[in-house]
ROMIGU-596913 format. One record per atom (N, C-alpha, C): x, z, y; residue in three letters. Coordinates in pm, whole numbers, plus 50000, padded with zeros to 5 digits. Each point is the difference from the previous one (the first is absolute). Layout:
<drenzas>
DRENZA      xx      zz      yy    aa
DRENZA       X       Z       Y   ALA
...
</drenzas>
This chain:
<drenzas>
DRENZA      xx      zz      yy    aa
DRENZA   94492   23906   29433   UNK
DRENZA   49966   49933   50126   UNK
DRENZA   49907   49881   49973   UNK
DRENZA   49935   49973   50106   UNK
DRENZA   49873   49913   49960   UNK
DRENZA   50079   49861   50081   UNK
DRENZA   50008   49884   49943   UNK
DRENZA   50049   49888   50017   UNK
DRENZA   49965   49889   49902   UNK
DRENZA   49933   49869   50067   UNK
DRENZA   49966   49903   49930   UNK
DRENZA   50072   49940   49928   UNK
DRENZA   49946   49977   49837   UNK
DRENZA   50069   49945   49952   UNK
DRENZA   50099   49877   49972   UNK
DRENZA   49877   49902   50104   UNK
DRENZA   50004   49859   50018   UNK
DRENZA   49947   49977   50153   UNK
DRENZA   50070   49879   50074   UNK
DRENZA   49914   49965   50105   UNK
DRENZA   50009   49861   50008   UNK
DRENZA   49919   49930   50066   UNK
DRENZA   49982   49877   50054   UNK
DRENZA   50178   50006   50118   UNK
DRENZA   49995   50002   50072   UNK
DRENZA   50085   49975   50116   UNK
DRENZA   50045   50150   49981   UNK
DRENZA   50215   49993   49983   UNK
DRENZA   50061   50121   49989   UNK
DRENZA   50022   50055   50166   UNK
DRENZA   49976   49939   50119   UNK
DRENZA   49986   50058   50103   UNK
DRENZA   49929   49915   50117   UNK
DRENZA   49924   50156   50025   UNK
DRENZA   49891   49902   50114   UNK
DRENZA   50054   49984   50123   UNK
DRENZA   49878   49983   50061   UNK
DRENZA   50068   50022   50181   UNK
DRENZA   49930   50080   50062   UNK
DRENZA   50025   50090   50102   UNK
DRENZA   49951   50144   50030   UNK
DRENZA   49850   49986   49984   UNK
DRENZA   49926   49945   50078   UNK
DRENZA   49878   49987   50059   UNK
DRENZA   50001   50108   50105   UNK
DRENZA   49877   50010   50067   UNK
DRENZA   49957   50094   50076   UNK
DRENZA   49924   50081   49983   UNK
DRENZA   49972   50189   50050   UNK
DRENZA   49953   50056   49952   UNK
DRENZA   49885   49981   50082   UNK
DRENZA   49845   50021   49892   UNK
DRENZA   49893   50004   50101   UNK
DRENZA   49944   50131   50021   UNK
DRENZA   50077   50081   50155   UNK
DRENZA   49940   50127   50042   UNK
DRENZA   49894   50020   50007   UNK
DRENZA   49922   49884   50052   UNK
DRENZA   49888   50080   50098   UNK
DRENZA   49887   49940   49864   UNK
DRENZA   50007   49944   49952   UNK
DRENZA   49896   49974   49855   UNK
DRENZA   50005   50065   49878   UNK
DRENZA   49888   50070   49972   UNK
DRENZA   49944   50071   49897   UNK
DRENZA   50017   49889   49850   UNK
DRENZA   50016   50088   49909   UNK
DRENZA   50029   49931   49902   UNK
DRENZA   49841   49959   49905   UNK
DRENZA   49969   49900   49978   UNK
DRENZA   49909   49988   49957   UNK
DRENZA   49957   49992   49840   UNK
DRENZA   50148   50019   49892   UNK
DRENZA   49995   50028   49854   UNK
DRENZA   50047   50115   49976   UNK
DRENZA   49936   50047   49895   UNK
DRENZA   50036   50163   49949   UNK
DRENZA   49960   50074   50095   UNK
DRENZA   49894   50042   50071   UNK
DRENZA   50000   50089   50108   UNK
DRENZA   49875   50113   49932   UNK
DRENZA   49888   49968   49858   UNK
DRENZA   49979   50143   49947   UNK
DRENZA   50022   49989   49915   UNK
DRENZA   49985   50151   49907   UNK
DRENZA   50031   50055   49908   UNK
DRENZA   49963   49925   49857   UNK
DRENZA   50061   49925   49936   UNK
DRENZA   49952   49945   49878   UNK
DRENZA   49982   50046   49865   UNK
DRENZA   50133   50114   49977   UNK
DRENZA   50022   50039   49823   UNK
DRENZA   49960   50208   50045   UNK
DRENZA   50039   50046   50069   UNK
DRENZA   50029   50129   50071   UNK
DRENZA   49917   49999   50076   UNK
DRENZA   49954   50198   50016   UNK
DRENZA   49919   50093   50092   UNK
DRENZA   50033   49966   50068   UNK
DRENZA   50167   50071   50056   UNK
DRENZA   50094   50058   50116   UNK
DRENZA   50094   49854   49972   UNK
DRENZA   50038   49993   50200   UNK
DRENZA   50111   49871   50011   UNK
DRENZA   50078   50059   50089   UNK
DRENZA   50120   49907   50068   UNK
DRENZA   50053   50006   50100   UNK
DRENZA   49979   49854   50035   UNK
DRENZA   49948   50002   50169   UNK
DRENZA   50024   49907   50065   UNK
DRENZA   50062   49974   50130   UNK
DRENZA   50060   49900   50021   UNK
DRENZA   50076   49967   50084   UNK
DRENZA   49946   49965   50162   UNK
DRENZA   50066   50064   50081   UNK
DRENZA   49932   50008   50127   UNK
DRENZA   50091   49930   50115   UNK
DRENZA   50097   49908   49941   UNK
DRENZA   50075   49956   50105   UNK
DRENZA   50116   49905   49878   UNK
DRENZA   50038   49938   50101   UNK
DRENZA   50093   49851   49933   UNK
DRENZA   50103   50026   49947   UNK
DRENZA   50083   49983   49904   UNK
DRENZA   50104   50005   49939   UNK
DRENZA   50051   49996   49897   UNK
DRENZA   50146   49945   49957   UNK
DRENZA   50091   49973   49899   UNK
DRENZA   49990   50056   49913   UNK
DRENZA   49912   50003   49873   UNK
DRENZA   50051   50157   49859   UNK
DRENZA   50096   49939   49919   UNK
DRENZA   50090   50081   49981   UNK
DRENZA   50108   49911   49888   UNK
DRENZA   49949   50105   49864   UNK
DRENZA   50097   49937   49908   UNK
DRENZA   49963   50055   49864   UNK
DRENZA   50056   50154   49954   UNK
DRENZA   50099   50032   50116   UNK
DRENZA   50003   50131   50002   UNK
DRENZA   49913   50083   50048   UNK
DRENZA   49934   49972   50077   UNK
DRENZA   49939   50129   50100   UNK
DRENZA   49899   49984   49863   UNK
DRENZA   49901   49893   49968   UNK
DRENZA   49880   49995   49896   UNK
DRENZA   50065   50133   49955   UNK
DRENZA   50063   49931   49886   UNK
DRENZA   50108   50128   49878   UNK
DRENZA   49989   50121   50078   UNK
DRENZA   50016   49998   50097   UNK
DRENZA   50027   50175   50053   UNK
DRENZA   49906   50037   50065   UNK
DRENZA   49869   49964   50028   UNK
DRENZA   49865   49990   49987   UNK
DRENZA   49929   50049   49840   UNK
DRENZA   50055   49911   49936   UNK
DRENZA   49931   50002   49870   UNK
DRENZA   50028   50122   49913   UNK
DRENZA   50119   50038   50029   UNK
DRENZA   50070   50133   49958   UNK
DRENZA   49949   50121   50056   UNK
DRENZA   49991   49991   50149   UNK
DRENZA   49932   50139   50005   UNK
DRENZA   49857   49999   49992   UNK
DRENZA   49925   49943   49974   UNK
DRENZA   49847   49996   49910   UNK
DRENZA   50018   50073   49878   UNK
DRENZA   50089   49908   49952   UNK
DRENZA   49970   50030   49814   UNK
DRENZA   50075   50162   49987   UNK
DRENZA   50099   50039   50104   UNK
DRENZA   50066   50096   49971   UNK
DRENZA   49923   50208   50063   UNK
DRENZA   49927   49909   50107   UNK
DRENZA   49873   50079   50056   UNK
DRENZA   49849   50060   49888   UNK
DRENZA   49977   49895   49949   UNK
DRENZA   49903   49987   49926   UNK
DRENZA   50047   50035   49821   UNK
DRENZA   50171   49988   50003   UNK
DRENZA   50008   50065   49854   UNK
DRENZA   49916   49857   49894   UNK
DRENZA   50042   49913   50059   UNK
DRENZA   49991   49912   49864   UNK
DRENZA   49844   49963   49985   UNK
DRENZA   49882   50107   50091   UNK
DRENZA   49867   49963   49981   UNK
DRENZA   49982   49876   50066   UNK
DRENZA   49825   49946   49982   UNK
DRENZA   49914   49917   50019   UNK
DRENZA   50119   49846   49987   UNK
DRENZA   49925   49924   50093   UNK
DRENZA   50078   49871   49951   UNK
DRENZA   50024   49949   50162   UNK
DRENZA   50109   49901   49995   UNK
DRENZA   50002   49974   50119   UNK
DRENZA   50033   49827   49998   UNK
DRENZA   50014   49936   50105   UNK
DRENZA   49968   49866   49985   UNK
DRENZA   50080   49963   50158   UNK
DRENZA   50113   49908   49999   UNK
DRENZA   50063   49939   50114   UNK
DRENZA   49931   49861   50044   UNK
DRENZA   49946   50012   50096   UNK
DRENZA   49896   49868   50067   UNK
DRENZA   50149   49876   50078   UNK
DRENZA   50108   50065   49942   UNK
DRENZA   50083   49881   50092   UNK
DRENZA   50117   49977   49945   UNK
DRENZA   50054   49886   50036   UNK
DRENZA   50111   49939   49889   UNK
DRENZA   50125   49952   50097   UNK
DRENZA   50127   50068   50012   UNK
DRENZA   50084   49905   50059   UNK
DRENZA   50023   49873   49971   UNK
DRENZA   49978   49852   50055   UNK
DRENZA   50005   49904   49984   UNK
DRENZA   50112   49928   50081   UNK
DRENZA   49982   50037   50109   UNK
DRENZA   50081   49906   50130   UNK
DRENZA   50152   50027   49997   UNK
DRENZA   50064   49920   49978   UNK
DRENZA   50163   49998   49999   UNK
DRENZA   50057   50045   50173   UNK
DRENZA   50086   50080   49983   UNK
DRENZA   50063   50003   50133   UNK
DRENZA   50157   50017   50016   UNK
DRENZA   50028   49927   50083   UNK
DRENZA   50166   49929   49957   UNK
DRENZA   50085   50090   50072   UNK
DRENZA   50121   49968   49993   UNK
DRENZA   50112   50086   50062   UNK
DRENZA   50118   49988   49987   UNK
DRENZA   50088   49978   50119   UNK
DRENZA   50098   49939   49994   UNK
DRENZA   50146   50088   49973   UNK
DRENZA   50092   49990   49960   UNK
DRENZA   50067   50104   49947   UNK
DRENZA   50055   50053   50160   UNK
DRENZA   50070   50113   50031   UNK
DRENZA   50110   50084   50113   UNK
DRENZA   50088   49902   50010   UNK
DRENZA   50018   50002   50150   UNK
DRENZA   50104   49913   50060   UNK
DRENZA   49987   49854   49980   UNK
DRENZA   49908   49903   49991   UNK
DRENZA   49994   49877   50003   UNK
DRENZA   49937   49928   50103   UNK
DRENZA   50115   49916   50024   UNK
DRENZA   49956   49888   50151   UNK
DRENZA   49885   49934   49952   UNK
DRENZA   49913   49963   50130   UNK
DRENZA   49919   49924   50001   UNK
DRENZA   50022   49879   49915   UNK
DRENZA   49899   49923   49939   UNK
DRENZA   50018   49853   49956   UNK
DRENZA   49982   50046   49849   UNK
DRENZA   50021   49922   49912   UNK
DRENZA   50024   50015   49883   UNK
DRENZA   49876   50009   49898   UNK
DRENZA   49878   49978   50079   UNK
DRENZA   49889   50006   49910   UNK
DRENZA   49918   50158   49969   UNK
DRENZA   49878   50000   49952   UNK
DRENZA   49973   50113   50007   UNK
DRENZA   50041   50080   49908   UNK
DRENZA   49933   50158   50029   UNK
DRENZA   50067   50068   49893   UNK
DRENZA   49968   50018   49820   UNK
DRENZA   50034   50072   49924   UNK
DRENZA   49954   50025   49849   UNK
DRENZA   49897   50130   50018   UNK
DRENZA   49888   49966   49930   UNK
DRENZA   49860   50068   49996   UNK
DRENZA   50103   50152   49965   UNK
DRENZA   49936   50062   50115   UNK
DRENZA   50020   50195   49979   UNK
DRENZA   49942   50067   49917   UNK
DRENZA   49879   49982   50038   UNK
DRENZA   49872   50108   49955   UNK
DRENZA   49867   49905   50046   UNK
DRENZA   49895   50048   49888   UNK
DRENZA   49862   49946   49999   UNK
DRENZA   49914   50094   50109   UNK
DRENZA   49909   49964   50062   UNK
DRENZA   49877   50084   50052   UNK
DRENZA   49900   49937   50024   UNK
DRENZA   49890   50115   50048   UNK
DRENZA   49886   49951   49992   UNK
DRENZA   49939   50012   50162   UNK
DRENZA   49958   49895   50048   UNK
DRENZA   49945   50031   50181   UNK
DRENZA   49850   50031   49981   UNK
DRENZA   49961   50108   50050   UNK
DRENZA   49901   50077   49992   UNK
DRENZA   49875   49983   50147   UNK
DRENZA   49946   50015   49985   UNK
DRENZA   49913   49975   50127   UNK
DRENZA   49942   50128   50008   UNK
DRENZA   49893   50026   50121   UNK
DRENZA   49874   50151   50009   UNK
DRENZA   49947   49913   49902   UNK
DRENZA   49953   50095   49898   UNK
DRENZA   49874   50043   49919   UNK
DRENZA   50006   49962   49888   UNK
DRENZA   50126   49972   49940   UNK
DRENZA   50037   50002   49852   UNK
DRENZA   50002   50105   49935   UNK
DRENZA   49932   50006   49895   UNK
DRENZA   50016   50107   49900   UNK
DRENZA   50142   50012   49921   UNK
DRENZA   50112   50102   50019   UNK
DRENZA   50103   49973   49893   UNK
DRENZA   49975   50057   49862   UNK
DRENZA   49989   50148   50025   UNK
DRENZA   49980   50018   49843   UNK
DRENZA   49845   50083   49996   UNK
DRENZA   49957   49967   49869   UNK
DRENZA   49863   50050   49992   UNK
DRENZA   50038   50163   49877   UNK
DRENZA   49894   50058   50003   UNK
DRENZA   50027   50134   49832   UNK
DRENZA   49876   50005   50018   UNK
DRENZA   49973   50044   49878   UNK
DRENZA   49875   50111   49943   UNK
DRENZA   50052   50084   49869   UNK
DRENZA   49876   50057   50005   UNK
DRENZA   50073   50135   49851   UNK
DRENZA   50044   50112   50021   UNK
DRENZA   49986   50015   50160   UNK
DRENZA   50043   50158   50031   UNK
DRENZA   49902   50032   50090   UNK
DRENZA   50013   50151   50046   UNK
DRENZA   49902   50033   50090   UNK
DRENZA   50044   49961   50133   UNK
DRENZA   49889   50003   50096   UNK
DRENZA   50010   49982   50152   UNK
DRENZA   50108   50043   50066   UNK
DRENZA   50011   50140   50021   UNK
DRENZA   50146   50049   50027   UNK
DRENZA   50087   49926   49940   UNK
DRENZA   50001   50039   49873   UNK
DRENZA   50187   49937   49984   UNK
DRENZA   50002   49838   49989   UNK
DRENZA   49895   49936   50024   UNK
DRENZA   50029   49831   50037   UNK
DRENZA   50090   50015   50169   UNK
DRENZA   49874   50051   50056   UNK
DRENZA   50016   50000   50171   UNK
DRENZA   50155   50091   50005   UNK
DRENZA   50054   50100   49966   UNK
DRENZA   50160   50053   49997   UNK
DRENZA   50067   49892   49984   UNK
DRENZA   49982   49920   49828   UNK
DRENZA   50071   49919   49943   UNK
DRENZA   50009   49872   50137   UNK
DRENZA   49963   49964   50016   UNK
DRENZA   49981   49835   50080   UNK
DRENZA   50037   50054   50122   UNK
DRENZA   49994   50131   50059   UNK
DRENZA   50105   50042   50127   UNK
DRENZA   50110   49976   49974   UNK
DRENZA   50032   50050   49913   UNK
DRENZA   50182   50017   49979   UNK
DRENZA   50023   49866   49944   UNK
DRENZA   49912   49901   49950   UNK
DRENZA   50084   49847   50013   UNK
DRENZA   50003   49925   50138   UNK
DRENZA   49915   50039   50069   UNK
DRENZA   49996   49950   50135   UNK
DRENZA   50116   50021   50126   UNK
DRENZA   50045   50127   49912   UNK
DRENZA   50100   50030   50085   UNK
DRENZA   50133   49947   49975   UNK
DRENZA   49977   49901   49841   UNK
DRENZA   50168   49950   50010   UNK
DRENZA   49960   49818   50029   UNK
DRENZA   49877   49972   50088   UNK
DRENZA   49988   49893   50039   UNK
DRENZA   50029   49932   50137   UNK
DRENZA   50033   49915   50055   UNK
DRENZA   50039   49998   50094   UNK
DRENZA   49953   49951   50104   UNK
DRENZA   49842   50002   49991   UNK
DRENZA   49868   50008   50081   UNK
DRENZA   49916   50096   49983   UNK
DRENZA   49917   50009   50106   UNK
DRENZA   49902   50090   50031   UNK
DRENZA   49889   49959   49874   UNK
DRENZA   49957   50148   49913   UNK
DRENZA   49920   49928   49936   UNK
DRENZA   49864   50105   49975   UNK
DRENZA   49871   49956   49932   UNK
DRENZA   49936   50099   50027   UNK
DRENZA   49917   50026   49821   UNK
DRENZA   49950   50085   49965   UNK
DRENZA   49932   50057   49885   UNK
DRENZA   49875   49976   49983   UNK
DRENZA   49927   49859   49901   UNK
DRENZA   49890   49967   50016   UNK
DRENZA   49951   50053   49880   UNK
DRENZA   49847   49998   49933   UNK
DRENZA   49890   50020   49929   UNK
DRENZA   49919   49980   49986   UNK
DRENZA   49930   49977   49855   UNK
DRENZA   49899   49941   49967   UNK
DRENZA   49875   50038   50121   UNK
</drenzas>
């Protein structure tokens, strides 16, 4: 699981998500042909990546190379079952990452056209936004 090693501050405070704004870092292709990019706002935790990242490498049989454009960073808290209000917030759950339209998550090259464009379907589908299949 992908989780920082170290942080400045062990828990933040939510912030707000920005829907209606396009993300303006990482949005082309830097190391990789073939990407997936993100077409709408949302939470990736370090599982879905992993289960993203898995069916690439497991599609593709170990070819070309592939490269994760995103890092869970953001702490998100949680309070244990059955506890009254008061008492302070909760102990960090799980890390994720807030995603905006037009982030690149993962980039490949090293395989052919077809089996990039197969491969990066079937990670898209264990993501939990709408996402779409970009190229050089």
């Amino acid at each position: 699981m992908l989780m920082p090693k170290k942080v400045k501050h062990r828990k933040w405070q939510k912030g707000r998500s920005k829907k209606r704004q396009i993300e303006t870092r990482g949005t082309h292709l830097s190391f990789g042909g073939f990407g997936i990019q993100a077409m709408e706002s949302a939470r990736i935790n370090s599982r879905q990546i992993e289960a993203a990242r898995k069916a690439i490498t497991h599609f593709t049989k170990r070819g070309g190379r592939i490269w994760i454009r995103i890092f869970p960073d953001k702490p998100i808290t949680k309070r244990p079952p059955e506890v009254t209000m008061g008492g302070g917030k909760g102990s960090v759950d799980h890390y994720v990452f807030p995603v905006r339209p037009g982030r690149i998550l993962f980039e490949m090259d090293g395989v052919s056209r077809e089996i990039a464009r197969e491969a990066m379907r079937r990670a898209g589908h264990k993501l939990p936004l709408k996402t779409r299949i970009v190229e050089v």
